[in-house]
N, C-alpha and C positions, 0 to 999 in steps of 0.2 A: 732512468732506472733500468738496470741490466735484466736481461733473462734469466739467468744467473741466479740472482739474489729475488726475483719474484719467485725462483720455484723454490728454494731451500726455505725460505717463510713460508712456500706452503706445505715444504716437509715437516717444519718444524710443528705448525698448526695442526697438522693432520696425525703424529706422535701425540698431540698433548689431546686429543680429540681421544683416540684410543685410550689414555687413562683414564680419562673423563666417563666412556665408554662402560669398562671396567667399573667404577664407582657406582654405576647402577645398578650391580648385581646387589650392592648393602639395602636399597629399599626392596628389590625382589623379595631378599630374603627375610625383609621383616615382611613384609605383605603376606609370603608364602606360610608364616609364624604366625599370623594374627588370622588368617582363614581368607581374606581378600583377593580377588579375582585380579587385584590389579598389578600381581606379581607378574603375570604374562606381558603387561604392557611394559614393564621395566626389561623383563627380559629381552625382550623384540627387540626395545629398543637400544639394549644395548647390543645387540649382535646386528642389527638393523648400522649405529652409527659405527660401531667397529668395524663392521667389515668394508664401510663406506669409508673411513680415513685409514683402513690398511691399505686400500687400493691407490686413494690417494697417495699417502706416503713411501708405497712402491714404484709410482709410475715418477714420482718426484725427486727417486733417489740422486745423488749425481755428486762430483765433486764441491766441496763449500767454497764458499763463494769470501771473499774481503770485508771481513768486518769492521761495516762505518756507521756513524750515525744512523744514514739513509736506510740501512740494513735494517739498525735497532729501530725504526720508527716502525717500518712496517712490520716488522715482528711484533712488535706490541699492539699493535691494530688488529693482527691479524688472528693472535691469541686471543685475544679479547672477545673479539666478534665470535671465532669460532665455538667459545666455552658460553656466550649467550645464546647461539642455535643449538647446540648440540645440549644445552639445557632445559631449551623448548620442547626437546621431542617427546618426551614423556609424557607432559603436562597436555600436549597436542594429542595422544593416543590415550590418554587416560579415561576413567568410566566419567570424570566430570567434564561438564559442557566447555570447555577454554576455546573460545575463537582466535583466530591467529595471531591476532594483536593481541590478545590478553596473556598467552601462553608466553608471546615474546616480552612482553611488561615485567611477567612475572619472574621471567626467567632474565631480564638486562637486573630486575630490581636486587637480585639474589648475588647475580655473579657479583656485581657491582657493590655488595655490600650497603643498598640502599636500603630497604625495609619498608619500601611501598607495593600495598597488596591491592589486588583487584577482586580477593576473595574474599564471597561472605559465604560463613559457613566452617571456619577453621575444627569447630569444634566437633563437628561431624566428617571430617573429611578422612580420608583411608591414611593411615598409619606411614603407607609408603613415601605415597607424599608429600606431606607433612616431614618426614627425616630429608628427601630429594631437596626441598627447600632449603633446610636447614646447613647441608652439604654444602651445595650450592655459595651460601653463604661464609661458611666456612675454610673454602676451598679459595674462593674470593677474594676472604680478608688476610690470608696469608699472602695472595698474590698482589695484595698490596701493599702489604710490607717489601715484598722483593723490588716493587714499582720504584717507592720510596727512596731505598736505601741502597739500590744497585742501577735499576736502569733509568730514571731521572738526571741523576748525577752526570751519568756517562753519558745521555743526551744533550748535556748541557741546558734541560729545562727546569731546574729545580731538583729542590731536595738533598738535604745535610747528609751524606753519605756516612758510615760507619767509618769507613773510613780514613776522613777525616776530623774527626772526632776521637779515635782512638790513641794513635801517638804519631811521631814523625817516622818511627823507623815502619809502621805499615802502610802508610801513605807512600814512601818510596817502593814497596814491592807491595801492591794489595791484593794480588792472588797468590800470594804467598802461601797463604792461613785461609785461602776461599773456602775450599769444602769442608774445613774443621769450622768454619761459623757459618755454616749453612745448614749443618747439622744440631747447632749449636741453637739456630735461630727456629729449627722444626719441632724442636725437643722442649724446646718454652715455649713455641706454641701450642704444643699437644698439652704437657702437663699444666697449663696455664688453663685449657680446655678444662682438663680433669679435675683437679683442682676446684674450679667453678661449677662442673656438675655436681661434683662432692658436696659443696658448703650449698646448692640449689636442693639437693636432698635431704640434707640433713636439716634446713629450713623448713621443709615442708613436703616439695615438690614429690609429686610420682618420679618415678626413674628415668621415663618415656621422657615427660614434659621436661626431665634436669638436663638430660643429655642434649635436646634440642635447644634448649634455650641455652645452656654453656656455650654449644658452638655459635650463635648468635651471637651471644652477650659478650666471649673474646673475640670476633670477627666486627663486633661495634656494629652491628649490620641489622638485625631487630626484627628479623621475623619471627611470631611465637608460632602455642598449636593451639590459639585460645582469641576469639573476636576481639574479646574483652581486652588485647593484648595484658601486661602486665596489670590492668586492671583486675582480672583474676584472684589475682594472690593480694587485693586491695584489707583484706582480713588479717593480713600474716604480715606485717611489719617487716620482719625479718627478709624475705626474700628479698623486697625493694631495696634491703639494705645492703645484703650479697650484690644484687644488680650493680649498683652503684658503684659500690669498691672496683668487682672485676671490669666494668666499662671504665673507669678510672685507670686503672692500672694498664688496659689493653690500648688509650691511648695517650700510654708515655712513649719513647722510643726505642725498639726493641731493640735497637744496637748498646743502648744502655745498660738496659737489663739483662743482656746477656755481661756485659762487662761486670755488674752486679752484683748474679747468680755466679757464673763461674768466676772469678777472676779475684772479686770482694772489693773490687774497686766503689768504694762509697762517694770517692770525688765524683764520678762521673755523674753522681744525680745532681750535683749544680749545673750539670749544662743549661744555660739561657732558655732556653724554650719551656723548657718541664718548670720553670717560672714563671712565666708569662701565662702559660696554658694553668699553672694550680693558681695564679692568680686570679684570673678573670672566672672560674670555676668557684672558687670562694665567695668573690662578691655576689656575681647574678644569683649563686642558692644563698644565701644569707640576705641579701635586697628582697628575693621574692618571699624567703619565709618571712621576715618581716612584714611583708604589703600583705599579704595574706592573713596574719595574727588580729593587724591593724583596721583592715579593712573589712575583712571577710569573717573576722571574730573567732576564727580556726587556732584550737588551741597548739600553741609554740611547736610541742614537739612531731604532731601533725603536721602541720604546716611544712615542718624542714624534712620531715619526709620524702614525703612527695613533691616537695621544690628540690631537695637534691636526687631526686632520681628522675625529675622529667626533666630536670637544665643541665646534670651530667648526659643524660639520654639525648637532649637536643647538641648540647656543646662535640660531643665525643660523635654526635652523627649516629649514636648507635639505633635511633627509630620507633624505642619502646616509647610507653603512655602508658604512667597511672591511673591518669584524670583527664577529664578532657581539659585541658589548662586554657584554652581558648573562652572556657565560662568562667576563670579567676576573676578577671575585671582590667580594664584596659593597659594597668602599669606591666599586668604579667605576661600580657599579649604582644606588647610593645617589648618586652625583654626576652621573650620566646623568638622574636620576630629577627630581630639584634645576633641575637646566640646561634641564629641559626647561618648567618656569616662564619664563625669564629674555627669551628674544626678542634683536634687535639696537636698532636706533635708530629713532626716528621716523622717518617720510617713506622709508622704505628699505623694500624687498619684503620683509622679514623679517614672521613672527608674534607670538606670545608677549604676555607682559607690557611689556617694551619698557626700556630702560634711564633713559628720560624719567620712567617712575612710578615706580621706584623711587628715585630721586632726587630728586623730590617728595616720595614718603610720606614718606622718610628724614627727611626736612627738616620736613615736617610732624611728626612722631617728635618729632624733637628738641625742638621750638618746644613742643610738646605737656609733655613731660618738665619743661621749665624751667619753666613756666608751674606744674607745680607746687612748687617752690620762692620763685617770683616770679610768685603773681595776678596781678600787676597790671601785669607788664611787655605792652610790647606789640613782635610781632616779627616782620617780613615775611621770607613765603616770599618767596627768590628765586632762578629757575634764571641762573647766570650772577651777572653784574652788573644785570641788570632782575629787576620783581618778578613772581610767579606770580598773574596775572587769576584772583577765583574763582570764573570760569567754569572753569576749567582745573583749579582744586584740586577742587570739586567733581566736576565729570567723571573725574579719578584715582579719588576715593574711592567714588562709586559705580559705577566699571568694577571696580573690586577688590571690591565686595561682590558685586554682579551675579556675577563671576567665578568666587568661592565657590561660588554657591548654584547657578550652572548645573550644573559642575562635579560640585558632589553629586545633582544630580536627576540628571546623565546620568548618573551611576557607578549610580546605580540604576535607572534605566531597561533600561543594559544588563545589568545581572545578572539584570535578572525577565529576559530573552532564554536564559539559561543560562550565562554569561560567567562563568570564575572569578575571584575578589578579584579580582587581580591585572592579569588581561585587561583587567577593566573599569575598575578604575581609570585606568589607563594608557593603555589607549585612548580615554579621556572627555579627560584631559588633552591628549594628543599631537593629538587631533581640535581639540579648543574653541585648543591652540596653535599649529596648525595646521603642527608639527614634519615628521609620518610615520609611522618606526616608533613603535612603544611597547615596554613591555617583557616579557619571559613569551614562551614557546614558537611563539605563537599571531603574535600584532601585532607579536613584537619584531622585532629589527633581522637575523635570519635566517626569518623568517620573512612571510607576506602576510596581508590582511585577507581574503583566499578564503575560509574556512573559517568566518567567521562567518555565524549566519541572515540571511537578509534585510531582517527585522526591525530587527536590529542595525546593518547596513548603510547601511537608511534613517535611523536618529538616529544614526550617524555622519557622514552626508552633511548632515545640520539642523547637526551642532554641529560640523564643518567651515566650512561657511557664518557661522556665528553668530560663530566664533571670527574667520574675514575679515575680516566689518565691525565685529569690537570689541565684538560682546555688544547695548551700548547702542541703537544704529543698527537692530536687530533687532525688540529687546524693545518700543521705542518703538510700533513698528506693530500692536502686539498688546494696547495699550491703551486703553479705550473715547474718551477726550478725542481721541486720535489723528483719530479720526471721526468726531468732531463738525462743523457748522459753523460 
């Protein structure tokens, strides 16, 4: 790896650190609005990390360097990591006690769009906060849609670009029209925000709690300002039922819905995936409201409530809990447990496995099967009506082997910590899917990541992170050719 291209990533890092910076003057100013002392510590720290990656980014100016992969890998690493410290600092200077690990926990869990808190006490906590979280989150799940739908692609590790998906005459030239769909893609995620806070107030919510939880609930990410999480609003029907739609919506693929929104293109909602993903979405809430009516004697319309807001919530990644669904009864545990594999669609803020790979493997499956009745047929993957690049097949199949194997080293990792089966299982999954809760006493959906050591904390914050960029994007940098020249 050139000198070159290590300093211009730390230009770039240390720019995006400055706006980051900047963004803490919004909880200052509500802190400074609501009487809290804790607008000082947002201020600090935002002239505190400003004036630390101006420096950076001054000493790092220089001509740009050749844009290759190698470039884009550690540019993504290096954004990444840096919008997870420079989201610590706050949470570290604040008037609450955050130990070092827990301020990085909270702040991997945010950026990352994951929704695991190490906080009790949400519902007394300072206003600033409370919105800094929320940000965080917000700020996030936008950056994962960019992840998605522009720099996977161009890595070559995954992810159905816009695209290609769009027509053939923008696939020949696709920075043609960049910055007109980049504005395109901030502007449906704002009003997509708004929107949600809207239909969150007009439900019920205070204006505090709509606006916070909008930015979650489009970011699919699921921090509230309330222990209770969506438990809270367990009175009001209605909210759950806002919940559900905008985490639905937030992960279809947002190269679609701009196609959509602007354009009125309605074919483009048959894309494959946004099939697969409302399919399996349909079953697990309809199975669970079912097992629930049946078993649990929970009348019908109860039932699908709160089965489609806690299995949209688990499906989509988004992290919320009406209920503790872990005391359903073991068919609802065993489906929570399932769903929490599954993810929504490419290019959408969602986590997981994504419903694009399993309708590849699927497919790959099939081709795989026939081929042993007929050697010598030959049969193309294809998502749609075009065929699967295998650049694209490969990248599905080893994100799912990589997936595995993380997977089992972190279930082991954390059990040397003291973690029982169960915790660690669940919470290696719920982290690397970047879900929230997990399941068991401990992580599950009644309870917080507090209690775990610190230890554990910290490879939860790694396989948080690992789980964001897709595994691949990660691993890549940790291998000797990576830094070569």
């Amino acid at each position: 790896m050139q000198y070159l291209a290590i300093r211009a990533a730390l230009h770039i890092a240390a720019v995006f650190a400055i706006y980051l910076s900047a963004a803490m003057l919004v909880p200052a100013a509500v802190d400074l609005y609501y009487g809290n002392d804790d607008w000082r510590v947002f201020a600090f720290s935002a002239l505190f990390t400003g004036g630390l990656a101006t420096g950076v980014s001054l000493a790092t100016q220089g001509r740009a360097p050749v844009i290759s992969s190698r470039f884009g890998f550690l540019v993504v690493n290096l954004m990444w990591l840096t919008a997870c410290v420079v989201g610590a600092v706050p949470m570290i200077a604040s008037s609450i006690d955050f130990s070092l690990a827990d301020a990085v926990f909270e702040s991997v869990s945010g950026v990352t769009a994951t929704g695991a808190t190490i906080i009790v006490g949400l519902d007394g906590m300072p206003p600033g906060l409370l919105l800094w979280r929320s940000i965080l989150q917000w700020i996030g799940g936008l950056g994962v849609i960019a992840l998605g739908l522009f720099i996977l692609p161009f890595l070559n590790v995954g992810g159905v670009s816009y695209f290609r998906i769009e027509s053939s005459d923008i696939e020949d030239r696709p920075f043609d029209r960049f910055s007109t769909f980049a504005v395109g893609l901030v502007s449906i995620y704002a009003l997509l925000t708004l929107a949600c806070g809207i239909a969150y107030a007009a439900a019920g919510m205070r204006m505090f709690d709509a606006l916070n939880h909008a930015m979650t609930t489009v970011a699919t990410a699921g921090f509230s300002t309330h222990d209770a999480s969506m438990g809270y609003y367990n009175d009001n029907p209605a909210v759950l039922w806002v919940g559900t739609l905008f985490m639905f919506v937030s992960a279809l693929p947002f190269s679609i819905l701009i196609l959509f929104a602007v354009r009125g293109r309605l074919d483009a909602l048959r894309d494959p995936q946004i099939r697969v993903f409302a399919g399996y979405v349909v079953v697990f809430v309809l199975a669970v409201a079912v097992y629930l009516r049946l078993a649990n004697d929970t009348p019908f319309l109860q039932a699908l409530t709160h089965s489609a807001f806690n299995f949209v919530s688990i499906i989509t990644t988004a992290g919320y809990a009406s209920d503790d669904y872990s005391q359903w009864g073991p068919f609802a545990v065993a489906a929570a447990f399932v769903a929490m594999f599954l993810g929504g669609c490419s290019g959408s803020t969602t986590g997981g496995i994504k419903a694009y790979r399993f309708l590849i493997l699927f497919k790959l499956l099939a081709n795989g099967l026939r081929r042993f009745v007929y050697p010598n047929t030959v049969v193309t993957v294809r998502y749609g009506d075009r065929p699967v690049e295998d650049d694209l097949q490969r990248a599905v199949v080893l994100f799912m082997s990589a997936f595995l194997v993380i997977w089992a080293l972190i279930i082991l990792l954390l059990a040397a910590t003291g973690l029982d089966f169960m915790t660690a299982i669940s919470a290696a999954l719920t982290g690397l899917t970047n879900v929230g809760p997990g399941l068991g006493p401990i992580v599950g959906p009644a309870g917080t990541f507090a209690p775990l050591p610190d230890i554990a904390k910290w490879i939860m914050a790694f396989a948080m992170l690992m789980g964001r960029l897709e595994i691949l994007a990660v691993l890549v940098i940790f291998t000797p050719v990576f830094w070569e020249r």
